[in-house]
N, C-alpha and C positions, 0 to 999 in steps of 0.2 A: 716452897709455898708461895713467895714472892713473885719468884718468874714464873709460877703457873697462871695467878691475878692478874699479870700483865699479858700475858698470851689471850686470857679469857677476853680482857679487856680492850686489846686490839683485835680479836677477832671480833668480839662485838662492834665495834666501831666501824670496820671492813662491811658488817651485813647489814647496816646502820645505811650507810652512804649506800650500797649501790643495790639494797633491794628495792629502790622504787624506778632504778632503768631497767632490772631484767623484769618486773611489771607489768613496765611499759612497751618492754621487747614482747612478752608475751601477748599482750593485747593486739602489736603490731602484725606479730605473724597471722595471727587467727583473722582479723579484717581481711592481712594481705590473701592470705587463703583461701577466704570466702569470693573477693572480688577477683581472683585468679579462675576459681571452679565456674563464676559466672562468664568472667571474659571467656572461659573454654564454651560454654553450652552456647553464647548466642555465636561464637564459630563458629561450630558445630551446627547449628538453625542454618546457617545462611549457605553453610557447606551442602546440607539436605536438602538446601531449596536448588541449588545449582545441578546437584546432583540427579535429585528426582525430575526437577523441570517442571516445578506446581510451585505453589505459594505455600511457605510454610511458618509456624507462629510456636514462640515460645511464649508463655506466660511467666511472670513474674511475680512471686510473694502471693502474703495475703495481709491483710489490714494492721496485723501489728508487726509487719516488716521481717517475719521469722525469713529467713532464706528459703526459698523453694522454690523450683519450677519448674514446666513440664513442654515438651515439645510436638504438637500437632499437625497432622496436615488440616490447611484449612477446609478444603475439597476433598475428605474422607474418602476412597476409592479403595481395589485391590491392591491397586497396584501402590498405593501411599493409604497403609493401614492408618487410625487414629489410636491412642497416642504412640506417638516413636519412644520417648525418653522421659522420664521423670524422675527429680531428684527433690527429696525433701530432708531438708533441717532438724536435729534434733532439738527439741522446744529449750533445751537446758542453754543450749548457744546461746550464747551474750552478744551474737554480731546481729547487727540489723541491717535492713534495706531501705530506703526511701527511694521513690524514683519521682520524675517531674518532663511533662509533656514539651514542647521547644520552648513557649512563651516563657516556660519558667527556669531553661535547665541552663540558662549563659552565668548566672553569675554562681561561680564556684566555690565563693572566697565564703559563701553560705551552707553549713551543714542543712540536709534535708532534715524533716523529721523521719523517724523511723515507719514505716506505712503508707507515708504520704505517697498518695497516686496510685497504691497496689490493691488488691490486685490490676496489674497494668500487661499489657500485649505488645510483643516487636513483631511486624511482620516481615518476614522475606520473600521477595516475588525472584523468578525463576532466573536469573539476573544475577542475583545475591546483592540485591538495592534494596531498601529500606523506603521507598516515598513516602510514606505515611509517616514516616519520621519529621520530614518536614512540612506535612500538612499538618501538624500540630494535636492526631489520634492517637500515635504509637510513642511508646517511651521513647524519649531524648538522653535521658541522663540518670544512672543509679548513683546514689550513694549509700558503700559498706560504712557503716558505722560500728563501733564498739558500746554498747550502751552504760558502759562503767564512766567511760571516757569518751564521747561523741565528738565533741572538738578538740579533741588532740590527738583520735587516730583517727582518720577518715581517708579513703581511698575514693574517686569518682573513676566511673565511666560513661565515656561518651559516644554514642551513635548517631551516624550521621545519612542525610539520605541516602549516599551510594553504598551503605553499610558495613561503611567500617567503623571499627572500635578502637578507640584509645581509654587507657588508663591512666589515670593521673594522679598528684597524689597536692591535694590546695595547701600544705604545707609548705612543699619546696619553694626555694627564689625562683623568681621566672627565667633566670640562663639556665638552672638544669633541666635536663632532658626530662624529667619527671613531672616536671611544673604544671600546672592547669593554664591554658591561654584563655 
C-alpha cells in the first residue's frame, strides 16, 4: 500500500512539473502550423503570378484575426478565373493573425494585435515582386499569435518588395538562424 502512495505520488509530481511545457509545445505547434499554411499560400500567390503572367492578390483574415484567405486574379479573365484558392479557419482555433503595412512592420520585438490591419491584401505582379509592399499599401508583416498566449508564442512573417518571405520567430537570440532582424 506504501509503494503504491509513493508511485501515485511521483507520478503526480512528474505531470506537476512538465504539463505546462507540453502546453506550451502544444500552443507552439498550432502558431507553427498556421504561419507555415500561410508562408505556403503567399508562395503559392507569387508562384501563380509568375506562372499565369497577371497580377495576382491573396487576401488576408478578417477583423478579428481568425486565419483565412483567399487567392484572386486581380484582372478576372478566362484565362485567370476569380477566385483560384481559398482557405478558411475554423472559428474554434485559438491562433490569430495581425498584420501591419511597412511603416509599422520593422519593430518585431512587438506582438501585433490580433486583426490589426485585416482584412489586408499582398499583391504579386507578373515578376513574383511585391512593390506595393514597399509603397506602404500591401501587407509587410503577419504575426501568428496564440491568443491563450500572445507573447510567448508568436511567429512573424516578413515580405519584402521583390517578394520574398521570411519567417521568424522575435523570441530566438539574434545569432540563430530563426531570429527576427
Amino acid at each position: 500500500m506504501i509503494e503504491l502512495l509513493i508511485t501515485l505520488v511521483v507520478i503526480s509530481i512528474v505531470l506537476a512539473v512538465g504539463t505546462p511545457s507540453v502546453v506550451r509545445w502544444v500552443r507552439s505547434m498550432e502558431v507553427r502550423s498556421s504561419a507555415e499554411s500561410l508562408r505556403s499560400a503567399i508562395q503559392r500567390t507569387r508562384a501563380e503570378a509568375v506562372a499565369r503572367n497577371t497580377r495576382i492578390r491573396i487576401s488576408l483574415g478578417d477583423s478579428t484575426g481568425i486565419p483565412s484567405w483567399s487567392v484572386t486574379c486581380v484582372y478576372a479573365t478566362a484565362a485567370c478565373p476569380s477566385p483560384l484558392l481559398t482557405q478558411t479557419s475554423e472559428v474554434s482555433s485559438l491562433v490569430r493573425w495581425g498584420g501591419a503595412i511597412l511603416a509599422n512592420s520593422s519593430k518585431t520585438d512587438t506582438a501585433l494585435k490580433a486583426g490589426m490591419a485585416l482584412p489586408g491584401t499582398l499583391d504579386f505582379f507578373p515578376l513574383g515582386d511585391a512593390p506595393q509592399v514597399t509603397g506602404g499599401t500591401d501587407i509587410a508583416r503577419v504575426d501568428v499569435i496564440h491568443t491563450a498566449a500572445s507573447d510567448d508564442v508568436r511567429l512573424v512573417l516578413k515580405i519584402d518588395g521583390a517578394g520574398t518571405i521570411r519567417m521568424c520567430d522575435p523570441a530566438r537570440p539574434t545569432i540563430h538562424p530563426e531570429a527576427c532582424h
